[in-house]
VOPA-282306 format. One line per field, with one value per residue (C-alpha): x, y, z; residue number from 1. Coordinates in nm, 2 decimals, always signed. Example, Ala and Ser with C-alpha at 12.3 -4.5 7.8 and 13.67 -1.06 7.14 Angstrom:
xx <- +1.23	+1.37 .
yy <- -0.45	-0.11 .
zz <- +0.78	+0.71 .
num <- 1	2 .
//
This chain:
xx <- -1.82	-1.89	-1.72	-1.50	-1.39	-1.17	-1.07	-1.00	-0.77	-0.57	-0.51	-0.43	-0.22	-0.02	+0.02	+0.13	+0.41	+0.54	+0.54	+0.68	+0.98	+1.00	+0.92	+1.04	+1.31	+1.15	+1.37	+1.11	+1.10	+0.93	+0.73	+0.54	+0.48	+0.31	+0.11	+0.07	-0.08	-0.32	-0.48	-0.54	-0.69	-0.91	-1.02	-1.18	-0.94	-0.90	-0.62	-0.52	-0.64	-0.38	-0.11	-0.16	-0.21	+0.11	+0.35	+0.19	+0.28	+0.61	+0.64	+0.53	+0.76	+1.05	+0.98	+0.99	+1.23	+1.47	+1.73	+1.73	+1.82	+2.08	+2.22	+2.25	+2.36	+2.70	+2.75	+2.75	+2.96	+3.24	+3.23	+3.27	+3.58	+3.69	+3.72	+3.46	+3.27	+3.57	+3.73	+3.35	+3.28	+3.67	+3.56	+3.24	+3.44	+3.64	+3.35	+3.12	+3.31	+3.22	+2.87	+2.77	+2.88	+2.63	+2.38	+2.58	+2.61	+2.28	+2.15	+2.46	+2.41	+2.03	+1.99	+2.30	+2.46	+2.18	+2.34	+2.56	+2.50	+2.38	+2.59	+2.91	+2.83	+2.85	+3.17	+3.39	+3.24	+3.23	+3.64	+3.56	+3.24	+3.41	+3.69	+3.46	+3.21	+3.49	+3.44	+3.04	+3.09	+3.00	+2.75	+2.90	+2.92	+2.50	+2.47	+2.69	+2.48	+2.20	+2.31	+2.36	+2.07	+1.80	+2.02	+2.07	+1.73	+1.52	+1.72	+1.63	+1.25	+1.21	+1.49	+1.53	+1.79	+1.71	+1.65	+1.29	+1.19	+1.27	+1.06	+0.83	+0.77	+0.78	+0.50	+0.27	+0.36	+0.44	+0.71	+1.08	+1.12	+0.85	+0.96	+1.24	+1.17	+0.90	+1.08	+1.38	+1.12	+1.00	+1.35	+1.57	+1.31	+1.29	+1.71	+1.74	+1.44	+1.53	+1.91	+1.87	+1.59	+1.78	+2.12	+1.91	+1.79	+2.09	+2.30	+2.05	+2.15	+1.93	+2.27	+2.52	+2.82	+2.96	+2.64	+2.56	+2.92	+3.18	+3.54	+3.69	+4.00	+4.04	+4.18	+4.10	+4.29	+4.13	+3.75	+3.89	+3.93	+3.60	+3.46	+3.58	+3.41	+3.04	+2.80	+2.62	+2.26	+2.12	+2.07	+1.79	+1.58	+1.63	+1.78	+1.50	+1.60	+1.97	+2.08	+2.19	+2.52	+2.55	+2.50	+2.58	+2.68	+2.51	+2.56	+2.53	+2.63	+3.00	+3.14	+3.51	+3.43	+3.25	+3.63	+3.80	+4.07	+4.19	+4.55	+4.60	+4.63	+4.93	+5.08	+5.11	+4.71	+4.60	+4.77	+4.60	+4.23	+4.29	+4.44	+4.13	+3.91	+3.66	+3.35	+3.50	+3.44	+3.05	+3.01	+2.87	+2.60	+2.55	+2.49	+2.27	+2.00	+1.98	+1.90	+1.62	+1.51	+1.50	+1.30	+1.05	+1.01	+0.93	+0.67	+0.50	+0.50	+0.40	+0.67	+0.79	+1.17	+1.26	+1.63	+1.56	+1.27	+1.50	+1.80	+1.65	+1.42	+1.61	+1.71	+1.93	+2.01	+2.16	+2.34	+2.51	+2.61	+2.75	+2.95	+3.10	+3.18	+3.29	+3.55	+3.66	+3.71	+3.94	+4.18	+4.22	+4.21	+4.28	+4.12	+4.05	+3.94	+3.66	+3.57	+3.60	+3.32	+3.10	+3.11	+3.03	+2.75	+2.54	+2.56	+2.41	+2.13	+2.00	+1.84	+1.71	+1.54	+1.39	+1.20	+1.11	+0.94	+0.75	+0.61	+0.51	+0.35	+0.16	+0.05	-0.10	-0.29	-0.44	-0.52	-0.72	-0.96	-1.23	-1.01	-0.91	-1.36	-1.39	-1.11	-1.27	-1.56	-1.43	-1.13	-1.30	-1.40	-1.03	-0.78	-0.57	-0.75	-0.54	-0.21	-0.24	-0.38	-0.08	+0.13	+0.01	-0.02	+0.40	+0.47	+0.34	+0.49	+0.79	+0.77	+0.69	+0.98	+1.28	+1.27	+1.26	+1.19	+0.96	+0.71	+0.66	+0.64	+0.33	+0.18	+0.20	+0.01	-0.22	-0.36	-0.29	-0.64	-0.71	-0.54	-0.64	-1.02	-1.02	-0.73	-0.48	-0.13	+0.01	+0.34	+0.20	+0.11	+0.45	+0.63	+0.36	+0.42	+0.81	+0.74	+0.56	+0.86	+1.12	+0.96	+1.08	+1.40	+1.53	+1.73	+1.53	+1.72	+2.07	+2.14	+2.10	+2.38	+2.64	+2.55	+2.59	+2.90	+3.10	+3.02	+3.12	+2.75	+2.62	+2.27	+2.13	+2.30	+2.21	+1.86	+1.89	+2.03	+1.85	+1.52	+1.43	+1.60	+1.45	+1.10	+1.11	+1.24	+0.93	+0.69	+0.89	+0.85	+0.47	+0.40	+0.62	+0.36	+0.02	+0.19	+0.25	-0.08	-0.24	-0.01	-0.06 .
yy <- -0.41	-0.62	-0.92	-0.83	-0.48	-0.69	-0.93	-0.59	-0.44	-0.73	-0.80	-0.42	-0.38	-0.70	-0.60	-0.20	-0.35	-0.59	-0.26	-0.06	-0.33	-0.47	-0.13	+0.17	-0.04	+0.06	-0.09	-0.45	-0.32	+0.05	-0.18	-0.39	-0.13	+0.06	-0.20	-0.31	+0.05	+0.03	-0.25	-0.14	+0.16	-0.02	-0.29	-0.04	-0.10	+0.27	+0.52	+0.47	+0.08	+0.05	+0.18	-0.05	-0.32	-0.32	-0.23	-0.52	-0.73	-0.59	-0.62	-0.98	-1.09	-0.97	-1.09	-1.43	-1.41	-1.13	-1.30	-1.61	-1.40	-1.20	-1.52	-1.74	-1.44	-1.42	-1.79	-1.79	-1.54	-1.67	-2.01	-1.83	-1.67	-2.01	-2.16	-2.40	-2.45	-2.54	-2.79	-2.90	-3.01	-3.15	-3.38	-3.50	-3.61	-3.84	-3.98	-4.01	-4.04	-3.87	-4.04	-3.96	-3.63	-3.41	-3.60	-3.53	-3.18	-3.13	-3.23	-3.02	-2.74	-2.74	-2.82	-2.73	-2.51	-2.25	-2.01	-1.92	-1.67	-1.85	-1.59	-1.64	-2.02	-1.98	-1.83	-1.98	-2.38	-2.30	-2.38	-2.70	-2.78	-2.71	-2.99	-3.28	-3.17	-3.34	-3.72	-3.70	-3.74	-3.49	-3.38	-3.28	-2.89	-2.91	-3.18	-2.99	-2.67	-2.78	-2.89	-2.55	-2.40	-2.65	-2.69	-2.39	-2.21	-2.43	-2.45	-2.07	-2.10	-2.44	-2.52	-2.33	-2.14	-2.04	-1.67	-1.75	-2.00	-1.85	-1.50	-1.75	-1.88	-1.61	-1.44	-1.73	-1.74	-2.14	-2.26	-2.25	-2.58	-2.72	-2.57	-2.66	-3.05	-3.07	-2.85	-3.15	-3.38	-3.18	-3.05	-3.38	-3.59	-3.27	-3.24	-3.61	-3.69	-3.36	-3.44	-3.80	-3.70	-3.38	-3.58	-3.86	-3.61	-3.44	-3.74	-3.86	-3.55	-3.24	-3.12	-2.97	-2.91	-2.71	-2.50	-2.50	-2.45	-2.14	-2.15	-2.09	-1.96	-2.25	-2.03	-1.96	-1.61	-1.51	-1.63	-1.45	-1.14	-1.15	-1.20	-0.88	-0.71	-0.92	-0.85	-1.06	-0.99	-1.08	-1.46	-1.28	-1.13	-0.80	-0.78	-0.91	-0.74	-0.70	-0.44	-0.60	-0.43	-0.67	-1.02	-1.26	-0.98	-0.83	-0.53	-0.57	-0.37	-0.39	-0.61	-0.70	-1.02	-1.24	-1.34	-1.39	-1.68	-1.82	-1.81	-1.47	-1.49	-1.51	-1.87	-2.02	-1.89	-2.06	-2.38	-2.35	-2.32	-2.58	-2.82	-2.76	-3.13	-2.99	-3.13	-2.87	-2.58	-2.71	-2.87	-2.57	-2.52	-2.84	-2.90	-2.61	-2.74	-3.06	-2.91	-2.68	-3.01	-3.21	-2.93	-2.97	-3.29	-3.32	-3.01	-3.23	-3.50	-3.25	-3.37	-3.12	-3.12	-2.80	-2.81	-2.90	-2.67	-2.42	-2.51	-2.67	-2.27	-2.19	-1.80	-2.05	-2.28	-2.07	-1.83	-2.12	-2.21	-1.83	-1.89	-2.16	-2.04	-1.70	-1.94	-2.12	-1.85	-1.69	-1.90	-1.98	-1.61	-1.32	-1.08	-0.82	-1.01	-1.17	-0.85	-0.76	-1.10	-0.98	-0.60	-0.77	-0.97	-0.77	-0.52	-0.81	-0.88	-0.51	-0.54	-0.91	-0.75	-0.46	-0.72	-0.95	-0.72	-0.54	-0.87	-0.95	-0.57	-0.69	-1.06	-0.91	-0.65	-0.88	-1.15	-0.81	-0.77	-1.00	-1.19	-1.48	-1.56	-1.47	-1.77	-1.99	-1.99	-2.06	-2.30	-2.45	-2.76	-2.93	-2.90	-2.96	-2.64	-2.38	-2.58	-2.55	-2.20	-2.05	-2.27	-2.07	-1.76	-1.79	-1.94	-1.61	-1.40	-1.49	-1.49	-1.14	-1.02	-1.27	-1.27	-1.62	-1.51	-1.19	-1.41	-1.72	-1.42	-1.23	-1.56	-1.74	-1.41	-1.39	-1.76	-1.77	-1.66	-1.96	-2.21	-2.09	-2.09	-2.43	-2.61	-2.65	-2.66	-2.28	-2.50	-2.66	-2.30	-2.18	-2.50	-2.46	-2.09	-2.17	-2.42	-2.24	-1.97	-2.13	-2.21	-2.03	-1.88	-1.70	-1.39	-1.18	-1.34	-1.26	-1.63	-1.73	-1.53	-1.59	-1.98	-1.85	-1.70	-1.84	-2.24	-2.21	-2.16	-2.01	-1.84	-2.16	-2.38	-2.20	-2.17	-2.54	-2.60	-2.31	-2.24	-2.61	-2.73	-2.55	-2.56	-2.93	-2.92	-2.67	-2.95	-3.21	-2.98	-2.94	-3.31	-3.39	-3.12	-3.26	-3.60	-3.46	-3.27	-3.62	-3.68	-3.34 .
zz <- +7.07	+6.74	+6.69	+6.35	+6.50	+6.79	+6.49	+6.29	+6.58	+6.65	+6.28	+6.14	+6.46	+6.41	+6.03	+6.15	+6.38	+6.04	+5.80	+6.07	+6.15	+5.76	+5.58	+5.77	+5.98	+6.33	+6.63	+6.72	+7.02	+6.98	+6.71	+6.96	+7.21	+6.98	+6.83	+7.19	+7.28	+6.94	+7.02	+7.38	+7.27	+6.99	+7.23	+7.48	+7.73	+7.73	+7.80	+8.18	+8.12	+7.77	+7.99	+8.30	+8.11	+7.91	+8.28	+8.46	+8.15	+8.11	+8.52	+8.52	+8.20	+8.35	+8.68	+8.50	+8.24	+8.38	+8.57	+8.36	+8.07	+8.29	+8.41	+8.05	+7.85	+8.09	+8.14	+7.75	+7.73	+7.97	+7.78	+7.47	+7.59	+7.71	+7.33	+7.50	+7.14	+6.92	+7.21	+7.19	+6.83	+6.81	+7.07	+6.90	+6.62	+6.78	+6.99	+6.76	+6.45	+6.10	+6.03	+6.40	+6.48	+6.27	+6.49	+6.80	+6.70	+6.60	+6.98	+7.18	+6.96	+7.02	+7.35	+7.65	+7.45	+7.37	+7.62	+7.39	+7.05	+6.77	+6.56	+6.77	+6.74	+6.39	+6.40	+6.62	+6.50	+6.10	+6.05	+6.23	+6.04	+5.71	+5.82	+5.90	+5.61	+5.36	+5.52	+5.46	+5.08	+4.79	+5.00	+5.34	+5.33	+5.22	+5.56	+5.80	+5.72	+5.75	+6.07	+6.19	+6.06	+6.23	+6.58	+6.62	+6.51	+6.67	+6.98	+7.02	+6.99	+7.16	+7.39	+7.73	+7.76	+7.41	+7.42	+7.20	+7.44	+7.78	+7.59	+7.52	+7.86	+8.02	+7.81	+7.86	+8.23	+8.16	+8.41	+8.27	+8.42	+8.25	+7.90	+7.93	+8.00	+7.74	+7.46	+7.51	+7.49	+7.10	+7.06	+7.08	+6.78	+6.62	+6.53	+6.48	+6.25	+6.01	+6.02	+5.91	+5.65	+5.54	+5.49	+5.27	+5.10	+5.01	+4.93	+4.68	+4.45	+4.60	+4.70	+4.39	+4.48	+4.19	+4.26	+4.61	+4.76	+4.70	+4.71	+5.03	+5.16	+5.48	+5.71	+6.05	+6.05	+5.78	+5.96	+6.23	+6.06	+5.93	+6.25	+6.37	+6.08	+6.18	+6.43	+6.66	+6.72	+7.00	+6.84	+6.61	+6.87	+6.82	+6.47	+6.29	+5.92	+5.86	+5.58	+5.27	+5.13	+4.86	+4.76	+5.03	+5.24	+5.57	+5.79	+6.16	+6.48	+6.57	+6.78	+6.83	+7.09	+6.81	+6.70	+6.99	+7.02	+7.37	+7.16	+7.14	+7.56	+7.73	+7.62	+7.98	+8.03	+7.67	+7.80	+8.12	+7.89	+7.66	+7.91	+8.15	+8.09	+7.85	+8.12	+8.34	+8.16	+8.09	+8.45	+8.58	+8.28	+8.28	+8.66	+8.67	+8.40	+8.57	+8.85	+8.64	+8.51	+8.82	+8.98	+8.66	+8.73	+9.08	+9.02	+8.79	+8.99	+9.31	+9.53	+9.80	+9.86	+10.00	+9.93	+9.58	+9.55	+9.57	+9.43	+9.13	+9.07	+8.75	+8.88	+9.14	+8.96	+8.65	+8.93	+9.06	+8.71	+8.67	+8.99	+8.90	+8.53	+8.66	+8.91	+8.59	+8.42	+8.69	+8.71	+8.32	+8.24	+8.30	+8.59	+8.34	+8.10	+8.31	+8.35	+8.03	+7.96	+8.21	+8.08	+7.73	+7.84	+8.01	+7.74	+7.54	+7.76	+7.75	+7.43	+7.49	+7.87	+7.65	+7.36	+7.66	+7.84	+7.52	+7.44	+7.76	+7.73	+7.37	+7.51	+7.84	+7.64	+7.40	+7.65	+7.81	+7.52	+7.37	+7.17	+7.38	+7.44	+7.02	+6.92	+7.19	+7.02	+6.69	+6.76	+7.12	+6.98	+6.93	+7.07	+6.79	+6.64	+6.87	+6.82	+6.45	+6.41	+6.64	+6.41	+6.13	+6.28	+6.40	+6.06	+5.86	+6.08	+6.03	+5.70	+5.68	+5.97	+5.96	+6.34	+6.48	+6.86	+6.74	+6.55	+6.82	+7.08	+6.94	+6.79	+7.16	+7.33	+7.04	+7.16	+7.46	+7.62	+7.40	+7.59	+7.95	+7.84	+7.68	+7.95	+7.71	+7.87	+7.77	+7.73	+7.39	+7.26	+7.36	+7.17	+6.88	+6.85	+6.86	+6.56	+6.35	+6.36	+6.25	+5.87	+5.59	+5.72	+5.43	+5.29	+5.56	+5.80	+5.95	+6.05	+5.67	+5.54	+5.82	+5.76	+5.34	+5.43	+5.67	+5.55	+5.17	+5.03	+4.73	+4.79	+4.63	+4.85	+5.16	+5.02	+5.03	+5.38	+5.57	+5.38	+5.31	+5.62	+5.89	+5.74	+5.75	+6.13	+6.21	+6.06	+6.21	+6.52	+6.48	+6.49	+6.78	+6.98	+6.83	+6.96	+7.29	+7.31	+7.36	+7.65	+7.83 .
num <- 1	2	3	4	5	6	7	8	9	10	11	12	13	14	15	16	17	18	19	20	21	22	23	24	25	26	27	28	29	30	31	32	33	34	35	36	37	38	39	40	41	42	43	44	45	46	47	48	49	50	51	52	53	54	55	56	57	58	59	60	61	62	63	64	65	66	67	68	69	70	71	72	73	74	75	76	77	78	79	80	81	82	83	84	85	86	87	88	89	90	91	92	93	94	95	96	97	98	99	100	101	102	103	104	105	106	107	108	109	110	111	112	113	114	115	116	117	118	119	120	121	122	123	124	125	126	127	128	129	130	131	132	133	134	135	136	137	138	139	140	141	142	143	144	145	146	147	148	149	150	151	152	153	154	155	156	157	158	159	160	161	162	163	164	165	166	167	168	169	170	171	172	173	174	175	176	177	178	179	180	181	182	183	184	185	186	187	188	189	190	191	192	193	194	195	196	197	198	199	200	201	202	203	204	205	206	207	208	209	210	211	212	213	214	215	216	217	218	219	220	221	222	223	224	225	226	227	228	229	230	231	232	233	234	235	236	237	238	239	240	241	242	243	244	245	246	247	248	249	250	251	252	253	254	255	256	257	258	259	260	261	262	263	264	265	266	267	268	269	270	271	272	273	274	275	276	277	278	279	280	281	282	283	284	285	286	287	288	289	290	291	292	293	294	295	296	297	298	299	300	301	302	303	304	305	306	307	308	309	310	311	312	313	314	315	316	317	318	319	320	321	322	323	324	325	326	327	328	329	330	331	332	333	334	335	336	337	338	339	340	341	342	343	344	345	346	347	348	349	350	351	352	353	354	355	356	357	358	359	360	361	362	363	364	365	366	367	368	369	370	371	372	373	374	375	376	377	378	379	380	381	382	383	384	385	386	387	388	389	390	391	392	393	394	395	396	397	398	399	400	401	402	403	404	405	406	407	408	409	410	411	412	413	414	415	416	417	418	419	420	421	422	423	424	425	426	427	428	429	430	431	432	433	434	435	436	437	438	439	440	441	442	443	444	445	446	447	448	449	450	451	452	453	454	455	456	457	458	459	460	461	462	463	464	465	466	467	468	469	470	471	472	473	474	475	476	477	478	479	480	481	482	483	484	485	486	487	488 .
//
């Protein structure tokens, strides 16, 4: 089979699944699969060889990524329901005091606190960030959003239990401990460097305040109400185009649990929630990714501790941390609204189990055909060339579909015969890939007009913050990975 047909496959199949998601509003996840079956059936993997291939990549994917997802989908959920978030951010404030606490944001928001919807983030945390954006100066609304936008975006495509990243790893079959120990390592310098250059920036006059911010009503009823009428998608992963219905203004599925306030409970059981030591509710989150992490780390260092071995596999370790949420949540609310949580999150995880699995489907079929021995040959001779190409690839992607997790997704299997052939570590593709989405979020995006909306921006503003924001935390990003290549 020549050369430029594989090329011509890959690339007119890639380009069919954006026009079919972008133009004609195809679910992501019918999309891939049929892109996934095109180029299949163009490779010469044939028929009964297109449909094998795409089950034992779905298979594999979800044997990987399955429970994780299961397990960090209700453990978000349950701390959600807690009023975790807001308890959270009030906290960091008085630790860390007005000049630290965008920084101390940016890192919990990015990193432990991924479990959690980024839209739900968004709504329960804007009230708060609008009150400390005030004591930053002229400029604090442009800093605090900007905040958001690059915690919580590249949180999702870097930072396991991101929904990207876990997708991510589990398409390239890279260990969740490992991604999750190296995306910290890219994650952490990636939040700090862009929230100190970004708030530089924006105190020396890029931000305008009369016309970058809107007025505001500061109420948290009022946000409440809203939240009702908002939908969360599934942190961007299967959303990737929302429906404009005017300027500023989205359309999203329903759903009544984005707005929820532990003060509408019973008074005795709210004072049992708030009064609960706030490391209490996180303790069992927490505990659990230490556990992921310490299990990384002794893999890498190939020292066998059986005990830890298994407690520290992160389908354990996050079950434990659903236990011991699930007992928190018992006795500070109640019985039928755990259930109520539970009910709520697994509903959420559906659509996150069927995108996972799809582009496990399109990575395993591409990694079937030619491709991965074609790029070899063209990019073989650095390894920065890979790193940078999926970089590109993710970046344009995105671009074109709005979808943070779709983009890294199909640019990570796209190279990833790449890195087996040439012994790069899949987890720098994965990181790369998850880079290289996250520039140019923009009015494509459902994340950019809940940051527009619910922080006080005008569409310039949030251009501003967002667009300009999170591009410079996926260059940012993209160094920190060529720096680590050398290391790994």
């Amino acid at each position: 089979m020549p050369e430029w047909s594989i090329f011509a496959v890959v690339g007119i199949a890639i380009v069919g699944v954006v026009l079919l998601i972008v133009r004609f509003h195809v679910n992501p996840v019918i999309a891939l699969a049929i892109g996934a079956a095109a180029i299949g059936l163009g490779g010469g993997l044939g028929a009964s060889g297109t449909v094998e291939t795409m089950a034992t990549g779905f298979g594999e994917t979800m044997a990987e990524a399955g429970l994780l997802i299961a397990w960090g989908v209700l453990i978000g959920s349950m701390l959600n329901r807690l009023g975790a978030v807001s308890r959270l951010v009030e906290t960091l404030l008085r630790v860390f005091g007005p000049k630290g606490v965008p920084y101390a944001i940016a890192v919990s928001f990015a990193t432990y606190l991924q479990t959690i919807f980024v839209d739900v983030m968004i709504v329960i945390a804007a009230p708060l960030a609008r009150r400390i954006a005030p004591r930053l100066g002229k400029a604090g609304v442009g800093i605090m959003s900007t905040v958001f936008a690059v915690s919580l975006e590249t949180g999702i495509a870097l930072m396991v239990p991101g929904i990207g990243a876990v997708m991510i790893a589990a398409a390239l079959g890279i260990p969740i401990g490992q991604m999750m120990l190296w995306g910290f390592v890219v994650v952490v310098p990636t939040v700090l460097i862009t929230t100190l250059i970004m708030t530089i920036v924006m105190k020396a006059g890029f931000w305008n305040p009369e016309k970058d911010e809107l007025a505001m009503i500061d109420d948290e009823t009022v946000v409440e109400e809203v939240a009702h009428e908002h939908a969360r998608s599934v942190a961007g992963a299967t959303r990737a185009v929302p429906v404009a219905t005017g300027r500023g203004s989205v359309d999203y599925p329903a759903d009544t649990t984005t707005g929820f306030d532990v003060d509408e409970l019973d008074p005795a059981i709210a004072d049992r929630s708030r009064t609960m030591p706030l490391l209490a509710q996180f303790g069992p989150l927490i505990f659990s990714l230490l556990l992921i992490a310490t299990g990384a780390i002794l893999d890498i260092l190939e020292v066998e501790i059986p005990a830890i071995q298994f407690l520290g596999a992160p389908a354990i370790a996050l079950l434990l941390g659903v236990i011991g949420t699930a007992l928190i949540c018992r006795w500070a609310l109640p019985k039928d609204e755990l259930e109520r949580t539970l009910v709520h999150g697994f509903k959420d995880a559906g659509q996150i189990f069927a995108l996972t699995g799809v582009g496990g489907a399109l990575a395993g079929v591409i990694a079937a055909t030619p491709l991965g021995d074609l790029l070899t040959g063209y990019f073989g001779a650095s390894a920065f060339a890979p790193i940078l190409l999926v970089w590109v690839i993710a970046a344009i992607l995105h671009v074109a579909v709005g979808s943070v997790t779709l983009s890294a997704m199909t640019a990570a299997g796209i190279l990833a015969p790449v890195a087996v052939q040439l012994g790069i570590n899949p987890v720098l593709i994965g990181l790369a890939a998850g880079a290289g989405a996250l520039f140019l979020v923009h009015v494509t995006s459902n994340t950019f007009w809940l940051l527009q909306s619910f922080l006080g921006q005008s569409v310039r503003g949030a251009l501003k913050s967002v667009t300009v924001g999170v591009s410079v935390s996926s260059v940012v990003a993209l160094c920190c990975v060529l720096v680590l290549s050398v290391f790994l």
